[in-house]
N, C-alpha and C positions, 0 to 999 in steps of 0.2 A: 456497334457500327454507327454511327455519325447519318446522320439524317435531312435530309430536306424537303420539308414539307411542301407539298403543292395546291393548287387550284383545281378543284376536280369537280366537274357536272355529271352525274350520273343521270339517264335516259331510262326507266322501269325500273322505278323504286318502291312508286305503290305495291301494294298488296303484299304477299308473303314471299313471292317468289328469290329468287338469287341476286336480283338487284339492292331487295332491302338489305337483302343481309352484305352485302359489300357498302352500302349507304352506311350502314351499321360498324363496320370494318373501318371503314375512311374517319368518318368520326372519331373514334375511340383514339386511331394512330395520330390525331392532330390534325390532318388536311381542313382544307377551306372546302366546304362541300354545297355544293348546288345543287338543286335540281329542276328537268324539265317534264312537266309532264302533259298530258291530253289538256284540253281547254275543258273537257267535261269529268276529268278523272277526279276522285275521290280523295282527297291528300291528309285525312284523318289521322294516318298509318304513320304518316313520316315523323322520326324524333326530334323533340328538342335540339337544339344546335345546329341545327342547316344554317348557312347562310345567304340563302335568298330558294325561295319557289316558283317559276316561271311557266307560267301555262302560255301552249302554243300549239297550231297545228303542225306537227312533223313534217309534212311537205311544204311547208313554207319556210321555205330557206332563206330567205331575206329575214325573215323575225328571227328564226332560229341562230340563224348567223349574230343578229346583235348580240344575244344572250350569252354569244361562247365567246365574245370579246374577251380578249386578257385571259382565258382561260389556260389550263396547262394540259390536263386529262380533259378527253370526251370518254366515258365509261358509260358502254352500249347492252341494258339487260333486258330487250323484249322481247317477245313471244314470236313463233317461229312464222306466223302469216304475217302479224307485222315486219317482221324483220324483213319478210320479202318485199312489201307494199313501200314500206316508210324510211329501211336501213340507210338506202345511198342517200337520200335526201340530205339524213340528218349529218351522212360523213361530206357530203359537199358540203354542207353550210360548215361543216369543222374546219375545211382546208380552208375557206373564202375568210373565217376568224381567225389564222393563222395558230390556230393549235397544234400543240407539237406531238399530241399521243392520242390516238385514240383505241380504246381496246374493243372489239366487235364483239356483238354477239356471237360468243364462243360455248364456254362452257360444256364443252364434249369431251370428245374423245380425238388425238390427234389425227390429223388426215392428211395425206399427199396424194398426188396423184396415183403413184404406183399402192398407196395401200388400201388392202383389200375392204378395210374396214369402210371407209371411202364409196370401193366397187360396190357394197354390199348395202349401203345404207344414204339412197340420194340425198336426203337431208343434210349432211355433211359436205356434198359436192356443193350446195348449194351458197354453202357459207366461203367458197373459197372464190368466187365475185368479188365481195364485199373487201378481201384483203388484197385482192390486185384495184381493187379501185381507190383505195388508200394507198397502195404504191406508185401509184400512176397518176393520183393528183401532186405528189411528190412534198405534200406539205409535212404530214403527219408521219411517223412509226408505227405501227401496228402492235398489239401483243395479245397474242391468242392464249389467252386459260385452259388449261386444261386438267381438268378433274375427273374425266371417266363419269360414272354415275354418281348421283349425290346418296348416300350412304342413307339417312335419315326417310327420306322421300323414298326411295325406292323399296325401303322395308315397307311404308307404308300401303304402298303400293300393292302387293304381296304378289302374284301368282306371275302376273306376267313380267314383274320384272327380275328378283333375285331366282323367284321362284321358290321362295316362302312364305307360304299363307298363314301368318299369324293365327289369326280370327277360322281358320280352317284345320289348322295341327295339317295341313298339306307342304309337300317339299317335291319339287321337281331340280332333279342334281343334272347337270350339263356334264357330258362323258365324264362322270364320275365323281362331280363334285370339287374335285382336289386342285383343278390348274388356279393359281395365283392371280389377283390382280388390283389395281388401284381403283381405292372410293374413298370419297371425298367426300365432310360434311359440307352443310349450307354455310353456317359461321366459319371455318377451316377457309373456302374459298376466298371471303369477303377479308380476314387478316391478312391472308397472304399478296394478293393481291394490292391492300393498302399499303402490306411490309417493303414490298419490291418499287412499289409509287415511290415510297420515301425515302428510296436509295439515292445517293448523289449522281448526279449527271454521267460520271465516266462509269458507274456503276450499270446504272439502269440504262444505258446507248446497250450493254451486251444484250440488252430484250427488243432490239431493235428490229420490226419484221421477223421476231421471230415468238417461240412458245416459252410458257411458262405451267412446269408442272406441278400442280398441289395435290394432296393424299394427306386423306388423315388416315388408313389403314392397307394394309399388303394382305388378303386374304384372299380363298377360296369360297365356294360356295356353303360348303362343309364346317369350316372356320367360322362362320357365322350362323352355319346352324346350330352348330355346338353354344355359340352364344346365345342364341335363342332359349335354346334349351334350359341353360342355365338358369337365362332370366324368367323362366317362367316356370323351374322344378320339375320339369318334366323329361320322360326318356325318348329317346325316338323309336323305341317300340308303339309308344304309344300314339304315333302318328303316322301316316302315308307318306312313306319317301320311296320314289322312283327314279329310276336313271333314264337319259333320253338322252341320246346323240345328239351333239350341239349341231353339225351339220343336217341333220335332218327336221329340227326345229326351226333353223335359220332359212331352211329350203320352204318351207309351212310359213312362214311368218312373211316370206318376201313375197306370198300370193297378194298378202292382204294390206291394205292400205293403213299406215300407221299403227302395224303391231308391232310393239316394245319389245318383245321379245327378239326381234331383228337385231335391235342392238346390243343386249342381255347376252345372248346366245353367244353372239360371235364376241364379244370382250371374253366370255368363260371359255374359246378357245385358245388351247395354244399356241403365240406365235401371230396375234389377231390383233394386236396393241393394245388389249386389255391390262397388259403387266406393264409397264416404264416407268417401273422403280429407281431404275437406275436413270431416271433423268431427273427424280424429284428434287426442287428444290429446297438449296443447303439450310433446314429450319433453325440449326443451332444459330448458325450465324444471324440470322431474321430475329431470332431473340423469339420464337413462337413454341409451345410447348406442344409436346405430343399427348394426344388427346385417348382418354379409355374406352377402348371397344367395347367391352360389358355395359360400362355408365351408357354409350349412345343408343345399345342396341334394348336396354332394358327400360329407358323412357318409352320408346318406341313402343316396346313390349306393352307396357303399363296403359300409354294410351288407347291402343287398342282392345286391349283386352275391359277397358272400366268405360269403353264407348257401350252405350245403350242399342239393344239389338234394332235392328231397321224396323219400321210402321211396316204392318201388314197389306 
């Protein structure tokens, strides 16, 4: 497929988070890559081949504005209290530099109004602002990512997200383990992302206000503990697996301020938007290879298991 590369300024690229690795992604595909970060942030992290490092305060929309001059992408990866403090700031200074894309801090799980996934987890209500306010400045297109949980992170994670304690031989299975659904690595999000950038214009208008689905794997809870398993030689006699009703953990989880498990729970139900398989985009055509569940799930394994036990 025929390509054209663009101008893209990514917004939280420091550190390890989903930014680097689409920073990472943009590079690799060709694009002109930018970035803007804090005036006090740390920019050790960022690779060889950027083409320009711009430090600035986020609410100063006159300086930020200069910097998106000529730009093509505004690509938005910061953290979810910034996002609320700093996000429109940095999408008005997008619309006033006449940029044509800007992709919000997304990285979830899909959301509308009517779905429940939404009802059940404010933090997604919150991000759907930020995409009418990019419709409404009338400059920009929008394109929301979506990846479900990051596959990688979330193993590490262990208990309250997949609900596999690595470092514990613990598993917690959601009504049974078995309903299907999409996860996404950290590198997976950042190609795809750059593959759909470098689509020609009549290509990439179909991402126009609306979603973009990435998946690097269609599994169950169960599915991946089996990979566990694998990658560690061991049986699941030899561990604690339990079943727990997804709705009665999600009912638990929504007492409490910022439990994972709210989102966890309710993508391992059925019928919750944890599966949209069927929207993933077309990778053959992207020219993107499908990536090995064992390989991701046994790094994973390996670093935790050869981390040294915590200071007493």
């Amino acid at each position: 497929m025929p390509q054209q590369l663009r101008k893209i300024t990514v917004v939280g690229a420091t550190g390890g988070g989903i930014g680097s690795w689409i920073l990472k992604g943009a590079l690799e595909a060709g694009h002109t890559v930018s970035v803007v970060t804090r005036l006090e942030s740390d920019t050790s992290s960022i690779p060889p081949g950027v083409a320009a490092i711009h430090r600035a305060a986020y609410d100063d929309v006159a300086a930020v504005t200069a910097l998106l001059k000529g730009q093509d992408v505004l690509v938005l990866a910061i953290g979810f209290m910034a996002m609320k403090a700093v996000q429109g700031h940095l999408i008005t200074a997008a619309a006033a530099a006449g940029v044509p894309w800007v992709v919000p801090t997304e990285y979830g799980s899909q959301t509308v109004v009517t779905d429940p996934l939404e009802l059940l987890n404010p933090i997604f209500a919150g991000k759907a602002a930020f995409r009418k306010q990019i419709e409404e400045l009338g400059v920009a297109g929008w394109i929301g990512v979506v990846n479900n949980p990051w596959t990688e992170f979330s193993l590490r994670r262990g208990a309250p997200a997949f609900g596999i304690d690595i470092a514990a031989r613990k598993a917690t299975l959601y009504d049974g383990g078995n309903t299907k659904l999409n996860t996404t690595t950290y590198p997976k999000v950042g190609r795809t992302l750059a593959a759909v950038l470098a689509l020609p214009d009549a290509e990439l208008a179909k991402y126009r206000n609306a979603w973009l689905h990435a998946s690097s794997f269609h599994v169950s809870q169960r599915d991946l503990l089996a990979s566990v398993l694998k990658a560690t030689g061991e049986s699941e006699s030899g561990w604690v697996v339990e079943e727990r009703s997804a709705e009665e953990v999600v009912a638990e989880a929504a007492k409490e301020p910022f439990d994972s498990r709210l989102l966890y729970a309710t993508v391992a139900r059925a019928g919750y938007g944890g599966d949209y398989n069927d929207k993933v985009v077309d990778y053959a055509a992207l020219g993107i290879e499908q990536e090995d569940l064992d390989a991701v799930v046994k790094s994973v394994v390996d670093e935790i298991r050869s981390a040294p036990p915590p200071s007493a």
